[in-house]
C-alpha positions in Angstrom: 117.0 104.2 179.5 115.2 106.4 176.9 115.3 104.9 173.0 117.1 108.2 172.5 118.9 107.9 175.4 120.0 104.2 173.8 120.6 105.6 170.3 123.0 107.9 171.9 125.1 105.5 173.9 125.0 103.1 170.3 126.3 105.7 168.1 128.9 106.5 170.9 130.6 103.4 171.7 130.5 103.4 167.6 132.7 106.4 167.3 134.8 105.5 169.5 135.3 101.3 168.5 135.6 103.4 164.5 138.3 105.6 165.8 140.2 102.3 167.1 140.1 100.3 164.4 141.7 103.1 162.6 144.5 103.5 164.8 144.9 99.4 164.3 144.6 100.1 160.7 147.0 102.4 159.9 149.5 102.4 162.8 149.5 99.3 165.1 148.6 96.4 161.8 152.2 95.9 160.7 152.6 95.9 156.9 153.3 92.3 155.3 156.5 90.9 154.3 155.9 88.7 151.7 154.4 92.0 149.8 156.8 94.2 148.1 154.5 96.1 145.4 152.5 98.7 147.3 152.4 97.1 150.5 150.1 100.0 152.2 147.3 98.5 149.9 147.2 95.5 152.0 145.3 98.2 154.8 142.4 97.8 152.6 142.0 94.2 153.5 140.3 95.1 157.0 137.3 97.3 155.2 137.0 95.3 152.8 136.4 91.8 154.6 134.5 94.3 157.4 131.5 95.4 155.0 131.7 92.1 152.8 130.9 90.8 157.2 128.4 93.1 157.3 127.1 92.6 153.4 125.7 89.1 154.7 124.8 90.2 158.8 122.1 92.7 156.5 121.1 90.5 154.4 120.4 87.7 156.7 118.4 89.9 159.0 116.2 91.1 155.5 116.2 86.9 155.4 115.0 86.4 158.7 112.3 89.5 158.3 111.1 88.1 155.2 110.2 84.6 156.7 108.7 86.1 159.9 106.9 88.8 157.7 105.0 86.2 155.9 104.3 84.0 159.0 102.9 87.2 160.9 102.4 89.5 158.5 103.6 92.3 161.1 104.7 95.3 159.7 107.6 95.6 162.1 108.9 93.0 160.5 108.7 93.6 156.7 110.0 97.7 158.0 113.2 95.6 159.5 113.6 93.8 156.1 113.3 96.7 154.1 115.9 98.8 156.5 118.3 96.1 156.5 118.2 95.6 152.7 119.2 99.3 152.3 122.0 98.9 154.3 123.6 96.0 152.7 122.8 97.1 149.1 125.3 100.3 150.8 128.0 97.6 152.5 127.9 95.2 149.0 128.9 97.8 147.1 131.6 99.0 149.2 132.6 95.5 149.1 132.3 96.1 145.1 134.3 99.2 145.6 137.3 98.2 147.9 137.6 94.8 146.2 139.2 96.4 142.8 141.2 98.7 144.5 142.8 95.4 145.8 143.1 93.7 143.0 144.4 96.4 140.7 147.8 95.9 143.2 147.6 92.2 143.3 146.3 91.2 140.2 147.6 94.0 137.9 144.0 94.3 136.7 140.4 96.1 138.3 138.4 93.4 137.6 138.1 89.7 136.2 135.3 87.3 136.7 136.2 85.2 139.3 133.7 83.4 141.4 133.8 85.5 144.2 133.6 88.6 142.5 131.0 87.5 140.2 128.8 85.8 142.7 129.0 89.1 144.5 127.8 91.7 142.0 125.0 89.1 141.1 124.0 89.7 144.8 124.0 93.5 144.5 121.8 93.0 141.5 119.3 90.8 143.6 119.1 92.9 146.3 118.6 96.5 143.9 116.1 94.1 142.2 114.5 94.1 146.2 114.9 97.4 146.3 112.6 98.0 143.0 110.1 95.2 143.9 109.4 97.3 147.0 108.4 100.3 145.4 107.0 98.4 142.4 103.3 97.8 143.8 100.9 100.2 145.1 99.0 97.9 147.7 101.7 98.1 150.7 100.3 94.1 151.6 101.1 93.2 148.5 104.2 94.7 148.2 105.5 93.6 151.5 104.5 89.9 150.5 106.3 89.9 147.4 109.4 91.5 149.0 109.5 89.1 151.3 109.3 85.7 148.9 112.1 87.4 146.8 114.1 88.2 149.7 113.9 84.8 150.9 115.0 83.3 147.6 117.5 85.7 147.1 119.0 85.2 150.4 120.6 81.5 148.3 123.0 83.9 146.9 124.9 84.8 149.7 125.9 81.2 150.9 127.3 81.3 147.3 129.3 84.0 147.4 131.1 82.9 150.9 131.5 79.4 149.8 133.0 80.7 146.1 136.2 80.4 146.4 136.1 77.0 148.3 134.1 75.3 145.6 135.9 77.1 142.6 139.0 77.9 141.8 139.7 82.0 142.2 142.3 84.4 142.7 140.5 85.8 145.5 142.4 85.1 148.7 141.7 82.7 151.1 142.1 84.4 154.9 140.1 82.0 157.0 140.5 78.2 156.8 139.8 75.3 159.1 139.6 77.7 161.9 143.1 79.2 161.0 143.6 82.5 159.7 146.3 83.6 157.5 147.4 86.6 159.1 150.0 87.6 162.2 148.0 87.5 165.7 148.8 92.0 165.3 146.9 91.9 161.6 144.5 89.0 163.1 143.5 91.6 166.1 142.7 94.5 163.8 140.9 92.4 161.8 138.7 91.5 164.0 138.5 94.5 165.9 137.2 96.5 162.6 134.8 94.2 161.8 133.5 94.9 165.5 133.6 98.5 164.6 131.5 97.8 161.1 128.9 96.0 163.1 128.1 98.5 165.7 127.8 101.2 162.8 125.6 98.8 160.8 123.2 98.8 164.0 123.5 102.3 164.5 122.5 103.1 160.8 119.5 100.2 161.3 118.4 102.0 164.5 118.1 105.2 162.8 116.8 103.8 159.9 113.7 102.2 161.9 113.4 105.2 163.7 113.0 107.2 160.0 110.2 104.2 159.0 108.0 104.9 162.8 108.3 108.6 161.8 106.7 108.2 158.6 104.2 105.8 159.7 102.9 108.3 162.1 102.8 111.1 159.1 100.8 108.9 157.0 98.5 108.3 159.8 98.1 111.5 160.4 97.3 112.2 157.2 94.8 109.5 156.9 92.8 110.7 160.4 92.6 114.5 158.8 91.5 113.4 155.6 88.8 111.0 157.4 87.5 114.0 159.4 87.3 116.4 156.0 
């Protein structure tokens, strides 16, 4: 099969798993019972926990590019950091996004600075701070090398944020727990079939994203070959 040919099938069986976890969502999830204030808010609880799931899948994989970056300096690799670090800076703050929205009807207020939530728009600010670094330097070597040692470090963060409201104590719900999850086995099944969903899109939007990067490596060496033969 074609990379096209691949792409195609990938941002098919994405449609489809998105337009299932939408049905789940809004018709087959039952609401709760032990919420009577604006119980269709709860629905929000399966985006938000999806792209806070896919928040740290993209940033691990700009972790992962970052280390073998600097141990092969391939450029494969520091292109898969940079394309997974746009991605999650897009989930985290959809996570920022979503999470108020919740908390407005649980909490009475948008925001407060709990652990969790704190932690998490400290992460957003690491990873814009990537962002920057990245187009901060002229030399693409050195660039790529200091992307990758800040990526690395800033990678700490996100243990951090998923371990928040263990070590401290937060507001912020608690939904899995010793391998038990505090939802009914209906809610439990949409859950996990969104965040299914949310991870196919997020390798659909990499794909094309890498696909972008190969495009514009091949225009700049283009560019380079005519302006060698003028």
């Amino acid at each position: 099969m074609s990379v096209n040919g691949a792409r195609t099938v990938l941002g098919g069986a994405t449609f489809v798993a998105l337009l299932v976890a939408l049905y789940m969502v809004f018709i087959f999830a039952p609401l709760p019972a032990n919420v009577s204030d604006f119980p269709e808010v709860q629905k929000i609880l399966y985006f938000h926990v999806s792209v806070a799931w896919i928040e740290f899948l993209a940033f691990f994989v700009v972790f992962v590019g970052s280390i073998a970056y600097l141990k092969t300096r391939s450029r494969r690799w520091d292109v898969l950091a940079a394309a997974s670090a746009e991605i999650g800076i897009v989930y985290c703050s959809l996570v920022l996004l979503t999470g108020p929205v919740w908390a407005k009807a649980a909490w009475n207020v948008w925001w407060t600075w709990d652990p969790r939530l704190t932690t998490t728009l400290i992460l957003w600010f690491i990873y814009v701070a990537y962002l920057l670094i990245r187009n901060s330097a002229e030399e693409d070597e050195k660039r790529a090398r200091f992307a990758a040692v800040f990526g690395i470090i800033g990678f700490v963060d996100v243990p951090i944020v998923f371990m928040a409201i263990r070590w401290w104590r937060t507001i912020h719900p608690l939904i899995f727990e010793g391998g038990n999850v505090g939802l009914s086995p209906k809610m439990t099944a949409t859950l996990l079939v969104s965040i299914a969903a949310f991870t196919l899109l997020y390798f659909y939007f990499l794909v094309i994203r890498l696909n972008i990067a190969k495009l514009r490596l091949e225009v700049t060496q283009v560019k380079e070959e005519l302006r060698a033969e003028l």
